[in-house]
C-alpha positions as CSV (number, residue, x, y, z in Angstrom):
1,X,-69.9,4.1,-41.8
2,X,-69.2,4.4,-45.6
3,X,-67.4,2.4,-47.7
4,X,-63.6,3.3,-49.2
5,X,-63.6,2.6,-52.6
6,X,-59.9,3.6,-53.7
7,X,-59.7,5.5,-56.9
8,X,-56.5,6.3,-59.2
9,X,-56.8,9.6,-57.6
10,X,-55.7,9.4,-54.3
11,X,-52.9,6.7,-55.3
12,X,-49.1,6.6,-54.4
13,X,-46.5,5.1,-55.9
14,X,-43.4,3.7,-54.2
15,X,-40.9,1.8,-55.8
16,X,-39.5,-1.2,-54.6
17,X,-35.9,-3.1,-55.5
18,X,-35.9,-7.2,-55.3
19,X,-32.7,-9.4,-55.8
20,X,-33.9,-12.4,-57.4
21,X,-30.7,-14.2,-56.4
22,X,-31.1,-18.0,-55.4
23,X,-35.3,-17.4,-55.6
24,X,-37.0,-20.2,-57.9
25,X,-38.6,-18.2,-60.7
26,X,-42.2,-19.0,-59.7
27,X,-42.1,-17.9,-56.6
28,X,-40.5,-15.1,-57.2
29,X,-43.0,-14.0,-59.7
30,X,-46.1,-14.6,-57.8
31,X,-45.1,-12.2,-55.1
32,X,-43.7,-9.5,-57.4
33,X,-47.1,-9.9,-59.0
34,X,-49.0,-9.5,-56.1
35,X,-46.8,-6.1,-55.5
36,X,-47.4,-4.7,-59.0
37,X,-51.0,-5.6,-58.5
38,X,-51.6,-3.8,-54.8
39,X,-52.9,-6.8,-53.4
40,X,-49.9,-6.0,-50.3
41,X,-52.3,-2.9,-49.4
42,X,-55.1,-2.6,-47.5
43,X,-56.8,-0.4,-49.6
44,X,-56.8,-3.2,-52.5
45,X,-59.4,-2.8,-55.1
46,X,-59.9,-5.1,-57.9
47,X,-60.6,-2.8,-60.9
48,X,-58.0,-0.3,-60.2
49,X,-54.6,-0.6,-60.5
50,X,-53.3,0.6,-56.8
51,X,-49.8,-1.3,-57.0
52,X,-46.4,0.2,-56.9
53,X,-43.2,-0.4,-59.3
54,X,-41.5,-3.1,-58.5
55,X,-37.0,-3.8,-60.1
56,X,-35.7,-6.9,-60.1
57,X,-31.5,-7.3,-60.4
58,X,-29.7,-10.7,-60.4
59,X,-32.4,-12.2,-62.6
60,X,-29.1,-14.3,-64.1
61,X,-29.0,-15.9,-60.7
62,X,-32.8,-17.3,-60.7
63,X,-33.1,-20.9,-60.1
64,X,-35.7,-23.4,-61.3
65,X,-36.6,-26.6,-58.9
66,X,-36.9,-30.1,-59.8
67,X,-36.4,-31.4,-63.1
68,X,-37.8,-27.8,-64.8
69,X,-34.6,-27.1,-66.5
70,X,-34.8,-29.7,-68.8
71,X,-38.4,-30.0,-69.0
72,X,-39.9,-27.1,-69.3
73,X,-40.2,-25.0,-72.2
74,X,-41.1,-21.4,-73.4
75,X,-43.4,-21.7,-76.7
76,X,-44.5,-19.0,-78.6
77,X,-45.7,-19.0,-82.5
78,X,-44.4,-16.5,-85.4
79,X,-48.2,-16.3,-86.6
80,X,-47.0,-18.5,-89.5
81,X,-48.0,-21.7,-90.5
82,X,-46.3,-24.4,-88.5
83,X,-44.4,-21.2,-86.4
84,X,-44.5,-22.9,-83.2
85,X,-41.2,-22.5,-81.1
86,X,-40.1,-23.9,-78.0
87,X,-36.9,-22.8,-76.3
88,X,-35.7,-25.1,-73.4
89,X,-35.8,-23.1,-70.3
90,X,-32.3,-24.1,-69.6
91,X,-31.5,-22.0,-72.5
92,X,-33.8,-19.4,-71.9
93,X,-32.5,-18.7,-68.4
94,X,-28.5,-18.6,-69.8
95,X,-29.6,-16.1,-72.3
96,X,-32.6,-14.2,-71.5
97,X,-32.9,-14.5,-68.3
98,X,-34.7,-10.8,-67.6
99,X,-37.2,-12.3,-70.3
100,X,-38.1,-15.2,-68.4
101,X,-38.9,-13.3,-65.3
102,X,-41.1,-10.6,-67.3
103,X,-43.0,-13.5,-68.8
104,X,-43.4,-15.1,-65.5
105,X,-45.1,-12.4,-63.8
106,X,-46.7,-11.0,-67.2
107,X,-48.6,-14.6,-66.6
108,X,-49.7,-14.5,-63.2
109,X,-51.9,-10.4,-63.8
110,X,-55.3,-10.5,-64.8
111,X,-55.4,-10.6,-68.9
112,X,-57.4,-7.3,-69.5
113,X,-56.5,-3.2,-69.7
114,X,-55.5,-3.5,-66.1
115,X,-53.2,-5.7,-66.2
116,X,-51.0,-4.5,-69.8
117,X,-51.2,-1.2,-67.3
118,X,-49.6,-3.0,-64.5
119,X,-47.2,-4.7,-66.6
120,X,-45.5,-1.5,-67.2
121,X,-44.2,-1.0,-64.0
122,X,-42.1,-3.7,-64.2
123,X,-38.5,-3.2,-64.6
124,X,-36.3,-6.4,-65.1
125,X,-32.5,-6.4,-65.1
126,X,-30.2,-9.1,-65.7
127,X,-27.3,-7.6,-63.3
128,X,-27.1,-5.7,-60.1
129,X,-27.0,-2.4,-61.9
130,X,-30.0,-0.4,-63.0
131,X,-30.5,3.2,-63.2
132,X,-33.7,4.0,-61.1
133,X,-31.4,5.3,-58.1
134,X,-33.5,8.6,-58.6
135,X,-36.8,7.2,-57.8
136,X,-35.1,5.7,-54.2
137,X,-36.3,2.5,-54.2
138,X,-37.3,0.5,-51.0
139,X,-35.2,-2.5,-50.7
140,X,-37.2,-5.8,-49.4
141,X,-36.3,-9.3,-49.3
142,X,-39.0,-11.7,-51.0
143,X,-39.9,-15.0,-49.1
144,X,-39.3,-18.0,-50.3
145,X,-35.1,-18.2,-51.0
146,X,-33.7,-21.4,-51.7
């Protein structure tokens, strides 16, 4: 019996739609990560990039748990001395929403080639409109609702 090695060649893409209303944000991102990433396949394989694109709508509607809202903070630096930031994520979610959920699951892929290619299958979207009707995407609901 040989072993299946799956390569980029015999790969298919499907596109999936996810409402992130009433999901807490982490949760939400580790399972659209694990989408992106093909780990939902049987024919996962670590050093190729096997998962499918993945839109999430409603990311105004996300919800963080516990005290998060007021303690936890996105930081970034400008690359200039002292250019740390910190934006509450109370804050964050109100405004940029769709940027809080792209970070989330831009955290959770491998750092490396593969995963700045998976990355790019993400579409984020901070209503219910997007405009990837073309592409007929499979609507599923994501465990884990609040």
């Amino acid at each position: 019996m040989k072993t299946y090695i799956h390569n980029p060649a015999n790969k298919s893409d499907k596109w999936y739609l996810v409402d992130a209303t009433d999901m807490p944000l982490g949760r939400l991102a580790s399972q659209v990560a694990t989408i992106l990433r093909g780990k939902n396949k049987p024919e996962f394989t670590p050093n190729v990039d096997a998962g499918d694109h993945v839109i999430v709508i409603n990311t105004d509607k996300v919800v963080l748990t516990g005290k998060k809202m007021e303690q936890k903070y996105y930081r970034y630096h400008t690359l200039y001395v002292g250019g740390l930031k910190e934006i509450q994520y109370k804050d964050m979610l109100k405004n940029k929403s769709d940027k809080a959920v792209f970070e989330a699951v831009k955290g959770m892929l491998p750092k490396n080639r593969i995963g700045r290619q998976m990355i790019k299958k993400l579409r984020v979207y901070k209503g219910a409109e997007h405009g990837h009707e073309a592409q007929k995407p499979e609507v599923i609901t994501l465990e884990g609702k609040r």
